[in-house]
C-alpha positions as CSV (number, residue, x, y, z in Angstrom):
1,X,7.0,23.0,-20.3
2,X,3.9,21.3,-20.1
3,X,0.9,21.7,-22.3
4,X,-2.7,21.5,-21.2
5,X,-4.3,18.6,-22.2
6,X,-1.9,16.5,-22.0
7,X,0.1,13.5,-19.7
8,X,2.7,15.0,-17.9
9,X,3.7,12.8,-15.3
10,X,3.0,8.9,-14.8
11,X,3.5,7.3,-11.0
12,X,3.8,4.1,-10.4
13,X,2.4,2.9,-6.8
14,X,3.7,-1.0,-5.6
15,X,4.4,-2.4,-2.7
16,X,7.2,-3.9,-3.8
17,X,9.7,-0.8,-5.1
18,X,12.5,-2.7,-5.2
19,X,11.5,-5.6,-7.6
20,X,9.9,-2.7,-9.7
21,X,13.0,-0.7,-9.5
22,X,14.9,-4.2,-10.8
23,X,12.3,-4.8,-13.1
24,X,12.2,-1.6,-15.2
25,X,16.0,-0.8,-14.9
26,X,16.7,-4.5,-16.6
27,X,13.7,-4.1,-19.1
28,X,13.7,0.0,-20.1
29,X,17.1,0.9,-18.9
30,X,15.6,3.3,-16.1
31,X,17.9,4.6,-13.4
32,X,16.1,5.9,-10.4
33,X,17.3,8.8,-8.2
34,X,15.9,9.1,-4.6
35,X,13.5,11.8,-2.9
36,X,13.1,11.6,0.7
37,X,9.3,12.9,1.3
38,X,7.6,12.7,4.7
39,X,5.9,9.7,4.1
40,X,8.7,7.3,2.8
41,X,11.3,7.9,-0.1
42,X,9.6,9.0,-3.7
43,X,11.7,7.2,-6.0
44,X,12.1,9.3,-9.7
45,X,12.6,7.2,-12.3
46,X,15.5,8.8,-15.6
47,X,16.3,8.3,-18.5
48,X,19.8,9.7,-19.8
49,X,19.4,11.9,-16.5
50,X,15.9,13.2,-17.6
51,X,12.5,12.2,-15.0
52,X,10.6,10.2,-16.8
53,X,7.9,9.3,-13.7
54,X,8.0,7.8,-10.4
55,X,7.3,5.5,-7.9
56,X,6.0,5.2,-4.5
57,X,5.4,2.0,-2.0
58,X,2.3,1.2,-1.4
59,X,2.4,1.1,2.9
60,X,0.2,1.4,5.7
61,X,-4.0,1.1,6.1
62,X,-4.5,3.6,3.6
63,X,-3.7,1.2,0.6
64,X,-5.2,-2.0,2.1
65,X,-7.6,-3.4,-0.7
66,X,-6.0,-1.3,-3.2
67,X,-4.1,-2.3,-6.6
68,X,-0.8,-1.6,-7.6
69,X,-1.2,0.6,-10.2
70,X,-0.1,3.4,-12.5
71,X,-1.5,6.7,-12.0
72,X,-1.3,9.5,-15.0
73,X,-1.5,13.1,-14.1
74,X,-3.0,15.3,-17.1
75,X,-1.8,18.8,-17.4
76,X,-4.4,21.4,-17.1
77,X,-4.9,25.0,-18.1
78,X,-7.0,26.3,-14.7
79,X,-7.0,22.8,-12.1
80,X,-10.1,24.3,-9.7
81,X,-11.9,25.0,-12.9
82,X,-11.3,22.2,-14.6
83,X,-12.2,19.6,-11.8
84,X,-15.8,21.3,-11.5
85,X,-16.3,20.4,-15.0
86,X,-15.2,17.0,-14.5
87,X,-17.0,16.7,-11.6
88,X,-20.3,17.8,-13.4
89,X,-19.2,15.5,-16.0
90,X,-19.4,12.3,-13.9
91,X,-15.7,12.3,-12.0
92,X,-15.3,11.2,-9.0
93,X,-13.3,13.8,-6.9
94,X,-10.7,11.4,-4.6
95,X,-8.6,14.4,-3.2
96,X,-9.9,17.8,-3.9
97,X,-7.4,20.4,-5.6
98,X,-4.3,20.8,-3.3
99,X,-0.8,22.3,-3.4
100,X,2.4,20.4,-3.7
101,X,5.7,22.2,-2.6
102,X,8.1,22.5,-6.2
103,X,5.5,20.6,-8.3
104,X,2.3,23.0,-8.4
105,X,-1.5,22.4,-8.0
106,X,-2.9,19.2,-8.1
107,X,-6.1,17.0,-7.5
108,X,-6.6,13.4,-8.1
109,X,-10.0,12.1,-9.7
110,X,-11.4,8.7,-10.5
């Protein structure tokens, strides 16, 4: 169950999933189960069968000029509410707050 406040998912985005998939099942002992998603395959990263994160490639326009990079996802009590205050705080909204199918209500911020 998650608990607001706190990290509840990490995401990985590459370009390269394979050599990441190599890299972190040799390093941390991650074994990676796949989800197809409409925009390429989501890959889940376990741990004695347990999601620990995930990772995504990095393809097409949208991700020219950007990083690989890990993105954390904070759990949060009320996720419209709390993105107004982090807006008024100084955020940057990237994606305003949008539904998932079997994950929940999300938004991404810089």
């Amino acid at each position: 169950m998650w608990s607001h406040g706190r990290f509840y998912w990490n995401e990985l985005m590459t370009r390269d999933v394979e050599r990441a998939k190599r890299f972190y099942g040799e390093t941390v002992g991650w074994a990676f189960e796949a989800m197809p998603m409409s925009e390429g395959t989501y890959w889940v990263a376990e741990v004695d069968g347990a999601p620990v994160g995930g990772m995504f490639a990095m393809a097409g326009p949208a991700f020219e000029g950007v990083p690989e990079h890990w993105m954390a996802y904070l759990a949060v009590d009320d996720i419209d509410a709390r993105v107004k205050r982090a807006q008024a705080a100084g955020a940057k909204i990237v994606r305003p707050p949008f539904d998932v199918q079997g994950v929940g209500r999300i938004a991404i911020l810089e």
